[in-house]
C-alpha positions as MATLAB code, in Angstrom:
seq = 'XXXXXXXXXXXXXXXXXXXXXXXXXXXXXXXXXXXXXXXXXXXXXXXXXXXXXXXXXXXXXXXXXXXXXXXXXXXXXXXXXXXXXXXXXXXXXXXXXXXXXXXXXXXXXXXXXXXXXXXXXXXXXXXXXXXXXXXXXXXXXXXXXXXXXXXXXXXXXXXXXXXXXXXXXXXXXXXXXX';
ca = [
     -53.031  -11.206   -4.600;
     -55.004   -8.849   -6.763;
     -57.024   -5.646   -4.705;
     -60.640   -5.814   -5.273;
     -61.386   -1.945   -4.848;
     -65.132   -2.690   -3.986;
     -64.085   -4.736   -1.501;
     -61.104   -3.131   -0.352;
     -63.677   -0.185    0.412;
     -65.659   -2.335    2.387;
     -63.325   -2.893    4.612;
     -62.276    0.323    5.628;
     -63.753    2.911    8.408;
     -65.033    6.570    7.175;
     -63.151    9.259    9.186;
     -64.319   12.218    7.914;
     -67.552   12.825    5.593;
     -67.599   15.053    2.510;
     -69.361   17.973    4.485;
     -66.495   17.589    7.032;
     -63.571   17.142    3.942;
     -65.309   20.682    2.353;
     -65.450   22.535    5.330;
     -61.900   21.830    6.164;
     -60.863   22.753    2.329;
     -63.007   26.541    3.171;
     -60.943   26.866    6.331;
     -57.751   26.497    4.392;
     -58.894   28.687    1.794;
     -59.633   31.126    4.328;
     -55.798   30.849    5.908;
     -54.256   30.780    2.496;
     -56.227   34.308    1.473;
     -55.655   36.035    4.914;
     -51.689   34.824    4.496;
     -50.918   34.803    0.685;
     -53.309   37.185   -1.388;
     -50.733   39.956   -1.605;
     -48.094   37.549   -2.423;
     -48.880   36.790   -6.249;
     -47.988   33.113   -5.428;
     -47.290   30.278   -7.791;
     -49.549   27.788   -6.658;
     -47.760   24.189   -7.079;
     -49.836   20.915   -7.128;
     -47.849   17.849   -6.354;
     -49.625   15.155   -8.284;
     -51.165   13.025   -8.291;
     -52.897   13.557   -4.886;
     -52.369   17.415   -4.607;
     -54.924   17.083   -7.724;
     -58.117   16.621   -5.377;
     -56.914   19.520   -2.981;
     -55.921   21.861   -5.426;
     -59.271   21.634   -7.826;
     -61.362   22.118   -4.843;
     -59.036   25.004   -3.548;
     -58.024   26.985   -6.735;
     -62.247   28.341   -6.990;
     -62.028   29.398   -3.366;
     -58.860   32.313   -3.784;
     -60.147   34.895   -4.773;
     -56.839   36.848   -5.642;
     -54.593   36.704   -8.463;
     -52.300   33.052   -9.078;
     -49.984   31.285  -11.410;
     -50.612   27.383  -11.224;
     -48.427   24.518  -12.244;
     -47.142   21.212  -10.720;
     -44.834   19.031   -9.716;
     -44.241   15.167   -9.840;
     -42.426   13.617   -6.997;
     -43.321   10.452   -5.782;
     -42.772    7.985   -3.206;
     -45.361    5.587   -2.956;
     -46.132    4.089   -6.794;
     -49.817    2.315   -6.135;
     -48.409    1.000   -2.398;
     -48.913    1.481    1.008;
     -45.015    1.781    1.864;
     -42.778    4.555    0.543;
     -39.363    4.114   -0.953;
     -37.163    6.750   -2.362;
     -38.364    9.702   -3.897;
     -39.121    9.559   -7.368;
     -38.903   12.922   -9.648;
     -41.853   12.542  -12.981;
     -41.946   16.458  -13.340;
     -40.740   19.620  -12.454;
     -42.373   23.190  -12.538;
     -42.203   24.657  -16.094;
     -42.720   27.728  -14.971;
     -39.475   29.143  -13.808;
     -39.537   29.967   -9.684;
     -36.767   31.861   -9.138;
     -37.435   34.542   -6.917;
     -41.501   33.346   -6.151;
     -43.606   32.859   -3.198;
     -44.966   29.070   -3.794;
     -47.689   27.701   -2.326;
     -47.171   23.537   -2.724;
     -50.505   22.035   -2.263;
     -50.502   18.124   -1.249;
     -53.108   15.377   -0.252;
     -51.724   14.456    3.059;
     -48.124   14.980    4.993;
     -47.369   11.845    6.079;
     -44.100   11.431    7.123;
     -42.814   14.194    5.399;
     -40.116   12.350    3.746;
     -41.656   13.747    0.324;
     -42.572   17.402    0.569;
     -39.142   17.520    2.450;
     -37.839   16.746   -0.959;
     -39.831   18.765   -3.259;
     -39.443   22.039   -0.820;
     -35.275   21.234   -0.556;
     -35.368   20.938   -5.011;
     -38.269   23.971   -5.216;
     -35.132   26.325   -3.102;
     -32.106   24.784   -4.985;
     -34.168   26.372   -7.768;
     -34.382   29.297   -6.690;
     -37.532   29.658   -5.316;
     -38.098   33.127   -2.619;
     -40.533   31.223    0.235;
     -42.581   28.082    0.214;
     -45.890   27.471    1.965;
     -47.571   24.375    2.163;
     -51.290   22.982    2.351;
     -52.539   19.820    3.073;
     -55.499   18.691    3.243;
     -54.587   15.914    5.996;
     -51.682   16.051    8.609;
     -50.748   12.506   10.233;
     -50.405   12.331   13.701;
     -47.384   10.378   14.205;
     -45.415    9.778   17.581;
     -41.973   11.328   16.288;
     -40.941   14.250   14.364;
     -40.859   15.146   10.945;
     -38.525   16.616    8.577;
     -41.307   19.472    7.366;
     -44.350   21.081    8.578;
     -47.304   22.218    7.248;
     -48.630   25.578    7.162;
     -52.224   24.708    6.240;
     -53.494   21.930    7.439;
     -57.406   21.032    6.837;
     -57.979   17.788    9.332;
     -55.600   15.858   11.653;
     -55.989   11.755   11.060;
     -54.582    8.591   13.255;
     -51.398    6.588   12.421;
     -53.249    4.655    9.603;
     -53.553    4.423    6.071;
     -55.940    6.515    4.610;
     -57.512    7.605    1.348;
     -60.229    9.374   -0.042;
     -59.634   12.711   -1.701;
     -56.851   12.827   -3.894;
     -55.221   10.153   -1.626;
     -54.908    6.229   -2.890;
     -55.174    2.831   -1.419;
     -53.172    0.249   -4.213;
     -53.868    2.909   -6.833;
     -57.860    3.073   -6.041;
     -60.056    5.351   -4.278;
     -58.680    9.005   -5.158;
     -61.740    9.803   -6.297;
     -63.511    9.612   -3.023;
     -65.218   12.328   -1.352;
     -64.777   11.748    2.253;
     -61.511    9.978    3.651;
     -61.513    6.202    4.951;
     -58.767    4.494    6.355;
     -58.144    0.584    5.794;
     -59.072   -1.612    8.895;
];
């Protein structure tokens, strides 16, 4: 069956508006400057959804950064995850580095797990992370966050740097599908 995205957006609810997605990115800016602004941190966007959160948060830190990104992947256009997938690794070289890793959403955690575990085999000093969205899920998971900009239910969502069947980054405000 081939996704329709106009009507795949139909039939979705709206959890949180754009006012409600920026003020949540401000917040995290907030926490990342009160935590990190000393630290001379290489900022590292997982793509593709990290793209959304890191654009909107990069203008908001006001203290000197190094950007670059990493590839890891688990979800190729689905809705289920399989094994992680390595497209890119920093080309900047981390050893030594405070990181900040900025993702779209920490899911089950099976992902940024990974790219943390590869970021310290390569010798990076300490890793935080920020996400725009945290899933509540009934069990534990592997990682944590330590920015986290809104808190959604056990469903698949998308909006903002996060994709349903490969549509729908682009969104503003976060849906989830019915």
């Amino acid at each position: 069956m081939e996704i329709q995205p106009n009507q795949l957006l139909r039939d979705t609810d709206l959890l949180f508006t754009e006012a409600q997605v920026n003020s949540a990115v401000d917040h995290i800016a907030q926490d990342v400057t009160r935590e990190m602004s000393d630290a001379l941190p290489l900022v590292l966007c997982v793509m593709t959804g990290g793209l959304f959160l890191t654009g909107a948060l990069l203008p908001k830190l006001k203290f000197p950064l190094e950007l670059d990104y990493v590839h890891a992947t688990r979800y190729r256009g689905e809705t289920q995850g399989h094994e992680v997938l390595w497209e890119a690794l920093p080309h900047r070289d981390i050893h030594g580095r405070t990181i900040l890793l900025v993702d779209d959403i920490l899911d089950e955690g099976h992902t940024l797990a990974a790219v943390r575990d590869k970021l310290l085999k390569l010798g990076a000093n300490q890793i935080s992370i920020a996400v725009l969205v945290e899933k509540e899920l009934d069990h534990a998971k592997p990682i944590g966050a330590d920015f986290v900009g809104l808190t959604v239910p056990n469903r698949y969502v998308f909006g903002c740097g996060m994709d349903a069947y490969g549509w729908w980054r682009n969104l503003t405000e976060i849906r989830a599908l019915k």
